[in-house]
Structure formats: structure tokens, C-alpha cells
C-alpha positions as CSV (number, residue, x, y, z in Angstrom):
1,X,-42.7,-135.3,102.0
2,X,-39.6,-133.5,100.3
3,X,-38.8,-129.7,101.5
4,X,-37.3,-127.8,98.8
5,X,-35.3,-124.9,99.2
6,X,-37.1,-122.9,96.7
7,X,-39.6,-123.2,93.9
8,X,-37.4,-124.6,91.4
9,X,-36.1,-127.3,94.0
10,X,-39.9,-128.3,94.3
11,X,-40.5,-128.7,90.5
12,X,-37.0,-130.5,89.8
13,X,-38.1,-132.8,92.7
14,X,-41.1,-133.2,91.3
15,X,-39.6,-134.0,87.5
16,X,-37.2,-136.7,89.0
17,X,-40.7,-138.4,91.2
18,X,-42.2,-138.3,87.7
19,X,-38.9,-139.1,85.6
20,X,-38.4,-142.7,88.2
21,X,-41.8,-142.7,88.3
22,X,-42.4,-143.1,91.7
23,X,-45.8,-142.6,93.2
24,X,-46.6,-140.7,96.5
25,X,-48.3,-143.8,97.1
26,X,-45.2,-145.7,97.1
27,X,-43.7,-143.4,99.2
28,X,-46.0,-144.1,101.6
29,X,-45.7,-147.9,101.6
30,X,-42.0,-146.8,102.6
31,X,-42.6,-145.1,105.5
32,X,-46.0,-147.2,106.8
33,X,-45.0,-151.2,107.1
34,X,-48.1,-151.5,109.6
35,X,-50.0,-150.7,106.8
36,X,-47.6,-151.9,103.5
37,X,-46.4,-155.2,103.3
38,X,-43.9,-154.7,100.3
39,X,-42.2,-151.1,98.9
40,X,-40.1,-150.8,96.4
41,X,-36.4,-151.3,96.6
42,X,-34.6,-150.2,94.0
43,X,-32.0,-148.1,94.2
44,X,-33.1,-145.2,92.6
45,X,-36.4,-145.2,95.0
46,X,-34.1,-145.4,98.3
47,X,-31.8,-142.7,97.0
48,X,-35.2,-140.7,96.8
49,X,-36.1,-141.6,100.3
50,X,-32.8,-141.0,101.4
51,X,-33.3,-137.1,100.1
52,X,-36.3,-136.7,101.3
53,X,-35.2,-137.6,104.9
54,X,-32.2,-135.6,104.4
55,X,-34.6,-132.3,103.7
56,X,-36.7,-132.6,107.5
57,X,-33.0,-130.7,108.0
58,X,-34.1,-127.9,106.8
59,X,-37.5,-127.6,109.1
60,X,-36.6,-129.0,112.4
61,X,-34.0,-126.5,114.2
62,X,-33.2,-125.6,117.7
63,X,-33.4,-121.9,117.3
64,X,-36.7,-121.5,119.0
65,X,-38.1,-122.7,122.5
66,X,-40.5,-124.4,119.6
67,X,-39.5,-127.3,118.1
68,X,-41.5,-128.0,114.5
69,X,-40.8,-130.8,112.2
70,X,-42.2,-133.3,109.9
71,X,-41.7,-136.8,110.5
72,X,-42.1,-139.7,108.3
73,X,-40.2,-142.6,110.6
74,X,-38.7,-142.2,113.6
75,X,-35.7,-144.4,114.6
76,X,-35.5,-145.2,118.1
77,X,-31.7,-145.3,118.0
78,X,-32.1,-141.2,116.9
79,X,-34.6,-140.3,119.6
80,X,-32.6,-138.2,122.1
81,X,-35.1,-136.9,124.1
82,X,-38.7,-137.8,125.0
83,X,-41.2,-135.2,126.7
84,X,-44.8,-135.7,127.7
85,X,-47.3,-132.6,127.5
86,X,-49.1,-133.5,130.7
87,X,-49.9,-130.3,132.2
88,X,-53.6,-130.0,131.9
89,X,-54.2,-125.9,132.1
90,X,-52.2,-125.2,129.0
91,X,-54.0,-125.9,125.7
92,X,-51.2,-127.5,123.5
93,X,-51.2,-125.6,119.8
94,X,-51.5,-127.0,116.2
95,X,-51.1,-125.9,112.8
96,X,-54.2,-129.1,112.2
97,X,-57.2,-127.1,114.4
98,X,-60.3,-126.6,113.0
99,X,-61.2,-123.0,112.8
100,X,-64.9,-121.8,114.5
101,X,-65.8,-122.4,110.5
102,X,-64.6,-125.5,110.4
103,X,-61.4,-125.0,108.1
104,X,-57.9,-125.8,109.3
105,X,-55.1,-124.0,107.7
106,X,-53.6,-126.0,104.8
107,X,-49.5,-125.2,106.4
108,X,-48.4,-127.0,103.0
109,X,-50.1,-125.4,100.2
110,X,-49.2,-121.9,102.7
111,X,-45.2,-123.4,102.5
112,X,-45.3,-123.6,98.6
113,X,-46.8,-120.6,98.1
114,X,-44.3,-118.7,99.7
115,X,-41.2,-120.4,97.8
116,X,-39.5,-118.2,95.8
């Protein structure tokens, strides 16, 4: 998943997905090989990849005790630091809970909306 900077980065992005014509299905098969045996390979498509990657950047920052970040492959050689969540009398947060109403909050759709 690409994070623009601002509405128009979103629709640009979007035009260049449809221009290359790249699904977000091929995406996918990028970023899951236990579930893809082929993705495409082209140059265009990895420079893609390569931007998307290149746009976590812009979510995952160490100005908060809170670390949040999306990840679509993690390389072992880039993992710095591993922490396990083990104490049992602190309830862990997510933006994925289901509400007493049973809806979650949709953090995407919320993130586009408030591009300007």
C-alpha cells in the first residue's frame, strides 16, 4: 500500500497503477510468495514496489513512545530490534478492534479523507 503525501500524490499514484496497469492483486503476489508462486518482474512493476516501500518512511517515525507502521515484507537483515508484549495486565491497542457494535474503524479510508 503507497502513502501519498497529499491528495494529488494519491491520484497520480493511482494514474501511473492504472497507466502500467498493475493490479493490487499483483501487488500482492509481490509481497505474499507463501501464497504467489510467480509476480511480475518487469521493471516498471519493481520500480513501483520500490516506491511504495520507500513511502512506509513517511508513517513509521520514532517521535512517539508508539511506534505505528505498515508493513508489507520485512527483511530480516533490517530488523533491529525485536520486543515481545508479554505482560498479561495491559490490554495491547489496535486501530482493527471491533467496536460494542461490531464496526472497526476503517484507519485507511479515515487517512484519505484527511489528505489535503
Amino acid at each position: 500500500m503507497y502513502i501519498p503525501d497529499n491528495k494529488k500524490d494519491k491520484i497520480a499514484f493511482d494514474n501511473t497503477l492504472q497507466k502500467l496497469n498493475i493490479t493490487k492483486e499483483e501487488l500482492k503476489a509481490y509481497v505474499r510468495p507463501d501464497k504467489y508462486e510467480i509476480h511480475r518482474n518487469d521493471k516498471e512493476f519493481l520500480e513501483i514496489c520500490e516506491k511504495i516501500r520507500k513511502s512506509f518512511e513517511k508513517c513509521i517515525t520514532t517521535d512517539s513512545d508508539v511506534l505505528r507502521g505498515c508493513v508489507s515484507r520485512i527483511n530480516l537483515l533490517e530488523v533491529e530490534k525485536i520486543e515481545l508484549l508479554s505482560d498479561t495486565t495491559y490490554r495491547y491497542g489496535s486501530f482493527n478492534y471491533k467496536r460494542s457494535n461490531g464496526k472497526s474503524f476503517n484507519w485507511i479510508n479515515d487517512f484519505y479523507k484527511r489528505l489535503k
